[in-house]
C-alpha atoms as one frame of an Amber mdcrd trajectory, in Angstrom:
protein
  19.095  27.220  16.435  16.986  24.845  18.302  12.825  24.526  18.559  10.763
  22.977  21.448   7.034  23.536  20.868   4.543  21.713  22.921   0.891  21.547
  22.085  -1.949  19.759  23.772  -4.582  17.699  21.887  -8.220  17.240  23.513
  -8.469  13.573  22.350  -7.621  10.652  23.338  -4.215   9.268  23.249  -4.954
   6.072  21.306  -6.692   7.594  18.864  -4.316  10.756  17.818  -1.438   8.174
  17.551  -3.371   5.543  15.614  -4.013   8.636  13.117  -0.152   9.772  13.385
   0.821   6.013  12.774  -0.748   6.491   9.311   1.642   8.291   7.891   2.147
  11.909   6.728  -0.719  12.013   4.427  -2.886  11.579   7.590  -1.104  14.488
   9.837   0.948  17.106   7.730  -0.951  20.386   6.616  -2.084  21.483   3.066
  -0.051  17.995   1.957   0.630  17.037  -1.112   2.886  13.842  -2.965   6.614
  15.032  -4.293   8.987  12.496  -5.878  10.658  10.694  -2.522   8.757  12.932
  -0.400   5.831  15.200   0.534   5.338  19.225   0.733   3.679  20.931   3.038
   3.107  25.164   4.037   5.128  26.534   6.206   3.743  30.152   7.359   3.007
  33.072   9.180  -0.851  35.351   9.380  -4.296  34.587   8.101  -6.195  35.513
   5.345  -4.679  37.893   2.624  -1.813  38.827   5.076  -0.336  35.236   5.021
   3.063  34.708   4.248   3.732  31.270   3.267   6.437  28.979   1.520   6.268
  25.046   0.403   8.216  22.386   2.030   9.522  19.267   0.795   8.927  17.307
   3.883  10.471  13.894   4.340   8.927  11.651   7.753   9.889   8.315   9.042
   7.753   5.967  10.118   6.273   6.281  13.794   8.364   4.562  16.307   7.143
   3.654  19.448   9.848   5.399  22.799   9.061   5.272  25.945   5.455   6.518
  26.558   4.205   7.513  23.120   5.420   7.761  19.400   8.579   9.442  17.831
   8.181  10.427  14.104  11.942  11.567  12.336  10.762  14.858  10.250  13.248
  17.004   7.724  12.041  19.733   5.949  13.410  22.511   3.298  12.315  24.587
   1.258  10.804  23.204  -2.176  11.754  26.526  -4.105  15.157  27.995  -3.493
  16.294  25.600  -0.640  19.758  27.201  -0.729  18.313  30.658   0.540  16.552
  29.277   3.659  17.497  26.510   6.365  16.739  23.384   6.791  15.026  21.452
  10.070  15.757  18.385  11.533  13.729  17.252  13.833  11.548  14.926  15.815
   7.757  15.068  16.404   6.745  13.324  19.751   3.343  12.396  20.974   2.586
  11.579  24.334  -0.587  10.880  26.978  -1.155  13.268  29.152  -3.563  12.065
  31.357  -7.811  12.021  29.261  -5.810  14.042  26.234  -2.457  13.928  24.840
   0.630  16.027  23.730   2.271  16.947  20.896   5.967  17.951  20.979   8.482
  18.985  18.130  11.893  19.243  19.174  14.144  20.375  16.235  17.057  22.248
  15.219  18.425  24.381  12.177  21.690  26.278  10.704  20.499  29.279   8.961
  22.307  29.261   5.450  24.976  31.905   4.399  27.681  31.112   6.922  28.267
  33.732   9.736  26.514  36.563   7.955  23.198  34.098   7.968  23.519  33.083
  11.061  23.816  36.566  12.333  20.974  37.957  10.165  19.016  34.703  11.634
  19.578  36.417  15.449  18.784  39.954  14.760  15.559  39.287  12.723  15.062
  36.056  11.412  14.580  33.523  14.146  11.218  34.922  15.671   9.484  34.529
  12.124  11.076  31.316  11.931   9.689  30.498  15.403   6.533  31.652  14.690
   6.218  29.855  11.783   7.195  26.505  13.453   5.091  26.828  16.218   1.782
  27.504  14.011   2.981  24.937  11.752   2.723  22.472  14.994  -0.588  23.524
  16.032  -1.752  22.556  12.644  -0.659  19.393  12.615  -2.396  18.823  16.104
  -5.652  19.848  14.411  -5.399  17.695  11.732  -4.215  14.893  14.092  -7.137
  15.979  16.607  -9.779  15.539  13.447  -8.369  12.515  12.659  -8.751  10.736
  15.628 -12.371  12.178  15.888 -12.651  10.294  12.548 -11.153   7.358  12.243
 -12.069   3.748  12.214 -11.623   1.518  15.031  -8.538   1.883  17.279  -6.107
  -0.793  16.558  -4.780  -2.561  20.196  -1.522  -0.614  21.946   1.769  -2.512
  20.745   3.595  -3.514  23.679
């Protein structure tokens, strides 16, 4: 199953990727430091209705592509991995125009075999599509607060 979630971000472009350059500890949600990597919450609702599960979240360093910054992301579960899928994925950011864009384009193969997969189309893949899609606008708020925060803006790389 494949994601494509697109979020705008009311600051400037410089800023949101100097903060993204950073590293993880600057962008994911709720993070915290694992051995080799870093977890994160993955979930659906507010309050004392939230459903919610940890990540172990492993991200590459930013990487400059054609108009913005491409960050490699991989995440699973940190309890029980073998009962829920893993994502593969890659979190763009881009200008667009004053403001900029966050994009995560990812995929997943529900576990199980067949019967997941087919459990994953009846019910499954909306909460997991929910859950992705909050999980992006989070990180664009913590990016967006960020660049409202940080230091001075280090020069574009060519």
């Amino acid at each position: 199953m494949e994601f494509h979630f697109a979020t705008s971000i009311e600051q400037p472009y410089r800023a949101v990727a100097a903060t993204l350059a950073e590293g993880p500890l600057a962008w994911l949600p709720e993070v915290e430091l694992a051995p080799g990597a870093y977890t994160s919450e993955l979930g659906i609702g507010n309050g004392d209705g939230r459903i919610s599960r940890r990540l172990l979240v492993t991200a590459g360093a930013a990487q400059p592509f054609a108009y913005g910054l491409l960050v490699p992301i991989e995440w699973r579960a940190a309890q029980h991995p073998e009962r829920y899928p893993t994502l593969a994925g890659v979190l763009r950011l881009e200008p667009s125009g004053p403001v900029c864009r966050l994009r995560l384009d990812a995929h997943y193969v529900p576990p199980a075999g067949r019967l997941g997969a087919a459990v994953d189309r009846a019910l499954l893949h909306n909460v997991a599509e929910t859950s992705v899609k909050e999980f992006v606008q989070r990180v664009a708020a913590r990016l967006a607060r960020g660049a409202r925060f940080s230091g001075p803006i280090p020069p574009a790389t060519s």
